[in-house]
N, C-alpha and C positions, 0 to 999 in steps of 0.2 A: 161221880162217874160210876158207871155198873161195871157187874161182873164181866161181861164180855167185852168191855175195854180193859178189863186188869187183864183178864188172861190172854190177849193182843199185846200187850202191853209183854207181859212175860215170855211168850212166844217168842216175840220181835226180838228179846232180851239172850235167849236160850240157845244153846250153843248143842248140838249132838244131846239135850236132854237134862242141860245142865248149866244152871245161872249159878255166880259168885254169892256169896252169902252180902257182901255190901250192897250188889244190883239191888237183890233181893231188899232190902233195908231201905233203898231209894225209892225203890216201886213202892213198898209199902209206904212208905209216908208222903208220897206224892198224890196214892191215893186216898190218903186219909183211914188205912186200915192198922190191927196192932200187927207186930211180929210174928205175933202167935197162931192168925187171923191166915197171915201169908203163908204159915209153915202149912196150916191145914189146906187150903188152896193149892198149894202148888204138890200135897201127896194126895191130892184128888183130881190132880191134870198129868202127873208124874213128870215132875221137873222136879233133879233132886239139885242139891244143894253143896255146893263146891267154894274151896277156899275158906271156910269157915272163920270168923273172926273170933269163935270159940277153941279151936280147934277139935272140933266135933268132926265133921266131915271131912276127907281130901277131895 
């Protein structure tokens, strides 16, 4: 799947600018991408990062 279905994908997913760190986790491995992969994507569409399963983020 390409970049422009991940980031539809994230879109679809994102709420006022802001997806759950598990969405996030899902989308990543449905799309066959790392975590890591997703953090850098989604601070280059700016979608931040909520609920954190690290508790890094609120």
């Amino acid at each position: 799947m390409g970049r422009k279905k991940l980031e539809e994908a994230i879109l679809k997913k994102s709420k006022d600018g802001k997806l759950p760190c598990a969405v996030c986790f899902k989308i990543a491995e449905d799309f066959g991408i790392s975590k890591k992969k997703m953090g850098e994507i989604l601070n280059e569409i700016n979608i931040r990062v909520t609920q954190c399963q690290l508790g890094c983020f609120k």
